[in-house]
N, C-alpha and C positions, 0 to 999 in steps of 0.2 A: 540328169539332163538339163535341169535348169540353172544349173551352174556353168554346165558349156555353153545355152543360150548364152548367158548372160558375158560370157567371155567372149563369145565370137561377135557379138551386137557391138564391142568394142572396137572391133576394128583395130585391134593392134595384133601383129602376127604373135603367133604363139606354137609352142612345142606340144603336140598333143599324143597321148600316150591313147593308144586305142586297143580295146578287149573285149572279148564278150564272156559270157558268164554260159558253162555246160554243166558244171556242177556248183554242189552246197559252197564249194569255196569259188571264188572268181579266178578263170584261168585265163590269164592273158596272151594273145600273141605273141607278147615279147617275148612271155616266161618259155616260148619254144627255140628261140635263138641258141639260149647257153646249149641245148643238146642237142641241136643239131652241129653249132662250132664243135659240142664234143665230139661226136659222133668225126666227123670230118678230121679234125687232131687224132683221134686213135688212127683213122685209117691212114692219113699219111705218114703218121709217126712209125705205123707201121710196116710203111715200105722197105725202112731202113736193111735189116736181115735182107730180104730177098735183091734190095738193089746191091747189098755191097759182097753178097754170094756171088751175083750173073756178073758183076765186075773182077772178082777174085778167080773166077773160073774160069775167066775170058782171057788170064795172065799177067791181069793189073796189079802191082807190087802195092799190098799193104798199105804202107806207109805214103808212097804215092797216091794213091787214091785220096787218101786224107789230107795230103797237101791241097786240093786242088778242090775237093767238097769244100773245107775251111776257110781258103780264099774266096773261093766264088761265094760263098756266103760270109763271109766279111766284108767283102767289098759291096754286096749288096745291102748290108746291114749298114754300112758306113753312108751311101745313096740315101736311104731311110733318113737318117741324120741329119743329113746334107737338108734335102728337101725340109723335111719338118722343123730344122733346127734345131735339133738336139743338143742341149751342150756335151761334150766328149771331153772326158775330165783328165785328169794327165798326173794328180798326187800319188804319194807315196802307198797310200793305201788302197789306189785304185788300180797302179800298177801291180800289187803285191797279188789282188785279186786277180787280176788277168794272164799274169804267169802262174798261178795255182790253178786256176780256174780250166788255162787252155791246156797249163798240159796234162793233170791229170782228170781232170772232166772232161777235154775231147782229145787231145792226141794220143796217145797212151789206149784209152781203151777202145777209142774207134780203130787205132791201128790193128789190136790186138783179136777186135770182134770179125775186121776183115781177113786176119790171118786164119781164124778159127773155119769161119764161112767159106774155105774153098772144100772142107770134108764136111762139115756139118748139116745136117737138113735147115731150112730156114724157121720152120714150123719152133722148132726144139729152140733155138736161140726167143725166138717169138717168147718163150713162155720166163727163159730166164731173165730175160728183161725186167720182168712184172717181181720180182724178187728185188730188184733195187730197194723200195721201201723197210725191206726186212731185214736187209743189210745194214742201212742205214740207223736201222733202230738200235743197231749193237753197240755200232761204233757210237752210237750217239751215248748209248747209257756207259760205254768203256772211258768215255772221256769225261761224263758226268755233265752232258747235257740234257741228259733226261732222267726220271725215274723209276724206277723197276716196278712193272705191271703186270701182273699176274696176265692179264687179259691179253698184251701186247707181247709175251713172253709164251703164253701157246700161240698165238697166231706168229709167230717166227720160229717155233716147233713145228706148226704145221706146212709152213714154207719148205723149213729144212727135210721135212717129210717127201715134199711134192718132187725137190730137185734130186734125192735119192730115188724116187719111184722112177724120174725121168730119166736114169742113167744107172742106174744098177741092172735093174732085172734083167733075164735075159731075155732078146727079142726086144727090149726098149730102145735101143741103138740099133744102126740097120749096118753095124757089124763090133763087133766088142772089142777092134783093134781102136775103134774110134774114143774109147773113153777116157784117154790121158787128154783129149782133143777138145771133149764135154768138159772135165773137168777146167781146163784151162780157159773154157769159156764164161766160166761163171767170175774171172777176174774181171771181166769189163763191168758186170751192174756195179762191184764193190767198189772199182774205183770212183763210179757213177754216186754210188754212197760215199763215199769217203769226200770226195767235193760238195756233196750236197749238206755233211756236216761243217766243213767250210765254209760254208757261202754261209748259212745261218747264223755261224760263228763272228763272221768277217766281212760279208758284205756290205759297200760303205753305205752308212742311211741315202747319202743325196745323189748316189747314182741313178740316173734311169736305167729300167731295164733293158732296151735297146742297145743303148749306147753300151752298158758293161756287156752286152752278149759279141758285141762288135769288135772290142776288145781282146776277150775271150778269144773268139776265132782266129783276130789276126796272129795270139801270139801262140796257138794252137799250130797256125800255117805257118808261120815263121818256125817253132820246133819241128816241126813235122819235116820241113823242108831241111833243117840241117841234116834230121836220121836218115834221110833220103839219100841226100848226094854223098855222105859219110857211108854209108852201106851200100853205095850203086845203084839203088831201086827208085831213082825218081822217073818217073813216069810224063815223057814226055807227050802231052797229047795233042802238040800238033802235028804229029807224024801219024801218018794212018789213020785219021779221024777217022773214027766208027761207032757199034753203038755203044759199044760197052762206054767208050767218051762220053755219050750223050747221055748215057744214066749215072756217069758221074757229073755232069754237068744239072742234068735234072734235080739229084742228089740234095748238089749244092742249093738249088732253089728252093727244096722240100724243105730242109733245112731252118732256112729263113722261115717259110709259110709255119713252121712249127714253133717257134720262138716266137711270132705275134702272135699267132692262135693261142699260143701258149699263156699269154701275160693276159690277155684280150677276156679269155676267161674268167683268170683268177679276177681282173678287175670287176666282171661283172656278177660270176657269181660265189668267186671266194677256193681258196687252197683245198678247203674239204671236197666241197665240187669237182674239182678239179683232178682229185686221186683216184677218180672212175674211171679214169681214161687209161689207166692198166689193162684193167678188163678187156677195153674192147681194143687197147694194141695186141693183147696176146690171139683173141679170137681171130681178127682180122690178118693176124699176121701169120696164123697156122692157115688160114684160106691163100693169101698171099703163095705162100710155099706146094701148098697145091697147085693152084693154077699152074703158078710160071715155071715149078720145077717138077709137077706130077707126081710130089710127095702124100705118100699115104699115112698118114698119124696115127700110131698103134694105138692099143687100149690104155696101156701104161702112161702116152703121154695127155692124153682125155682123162686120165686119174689123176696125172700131176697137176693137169690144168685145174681141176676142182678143188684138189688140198692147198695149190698157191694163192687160188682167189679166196677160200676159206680164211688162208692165214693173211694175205694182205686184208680181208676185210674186217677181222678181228685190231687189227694194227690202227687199221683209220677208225675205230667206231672206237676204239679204247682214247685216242688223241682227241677226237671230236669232243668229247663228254670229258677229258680234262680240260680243254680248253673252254668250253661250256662253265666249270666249275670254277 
């Protein structure tokens, strides 16, 4: 306290960091920011399934819907820039990033997750998401980005455990014609991983993250938009505005909000931090699917949910304590 006298008696403005103390360690207010941003990122993140099911169901062509999420959030990412001044880089290596990056980290598998989600429960999709990291771990040690881990290597056993409990048994699917459907849904985390060892690979030091996600998108909605009018399925949405438009238009906005939450995090409290936010997209996202679709989660997929968090949290505790070391 007599150090803050002693600064405020100065009379020069200053940034003041304020906390109080409830236990042996001091718990600050701010330290409640990062989890409540989490907390907030999982639940939008997790709209994703259930918004682009109630759009697919409503007769939204695939690949149209993802033209139109993509744009509308590029062009809002682009606005971001604009205002803040972000530089928006144009080299060889940033374009290399943003045609890898858009098509097969969003056009490609958001196309492929809204094809899946016109038969799928939203709940089931919710949990294969959370398998992205254990995907990632494969291809990362197949290409010799990483090192082979006992520890990291059952927690990708127990992933692969979870996503068989979710789609084998019988009564895990809410009909067993649906499982070449399941299985096809589990392309979109891997593509999710297969960019995500990309971008670690390749992503240029002096891009902002903004501005490459901006990038990304547009050229996400520029592919999206060729397979569209080449296969007849663009999706004209000014015709008949209704809601399903308006949850792809939301869509596109979550989008954005998930990309700054997204970086906003890791800047504050770091990439580890930041891979808990699985967890509570799968939770939040099996509630999701209740609500708006009045899906009931069997036992099988409350078994997978516990063997995917078991193996994604074996995954990040083994990376943590390499990194550590």
């Amino acid at each position: 306290m007599d150090a803050l006298d002693a600064a405020l008696s100065e009379g020069t403005p200053r940034l003041c960091y304020i906390g109080f103390d409830c236990t042996a360690d001091s718990l600050h207010v701010g330290s409640l920011l990062p989890i409540m941003l989490l907390l907030l990122l999982g639940c939008i993140w997790s709209l994703g399934p259930s918004a682009t099911k109630f759009a697919a169901v409503n007769g939204v062509p695939p690949i149209g819907m993802v033209f139109w999420q993509t744009f509308i959030a590029g062009t809002l990412l682009l606005l971001i820039c604009l205002i803040w001044r972000i530089p928006m880089r144009m080299e060889r290596k940033h374009l290399r990033y943003y045609v890898v990056m858009g098509t097969i980290g969003v056009a490609l598998p958001n196309s492929n997750m809204v094809f899946v989600m016109r038969d799928l429960p939203a709940g089931l999709m919710s949990v294969l998401i959370v398998t992205a990291p254990l995907i990632t771990y494969l291809i990362a040690l197949s290409v010799r980005l990483e090192h082979f881990r006992a520890m990291r290597a059952g927690g990708v056993l127990l992933g692969l455990l979870g996503v068989a409990v979710l789609v084998l048994p019988k009564g895990s699917l809410p009909s067993p014609d649906l499982l070449p459907m399941a299985l096809l849904a589990i392309v979109t985390p891997a593509l999710w991983a297969a960019s995500n060892v990309f971008a670690e690979k390749a992503r240029p030091q002096n891009g902002n993250n903004i501005a490459l996600a901006m990038g990304t998108m547009y050229v996400a909605a520029a592919t999206s938009l060729v397979m569209a009018l080449s296969t007849g399925t663009f999706h004209e949405i000014w015709v008949e505005f209704d809601i399903a438009d308006w949850v792809i238009v939301g869509y596109g906005v979550v989008t954005v909000a998930t990309f700054v939450l997204f970086y906003t995090i890791v800047s504050m409290a770091g990439a580890v931090y930041l891979a808990q936010v699985g967890y509570i997209v799968t939770l939040t996202g099996v509630g999701w699917g209740a609500w708006f679709f009045g899906e009931r989660p069997s036992v099988w997929l409350w078994a997978s949910v516990v063997l995917v968090f078991a193996g994604v949290a074996l995954v990040n505790v083994s990376r943590s304590r390499a990194e550590e070391n």
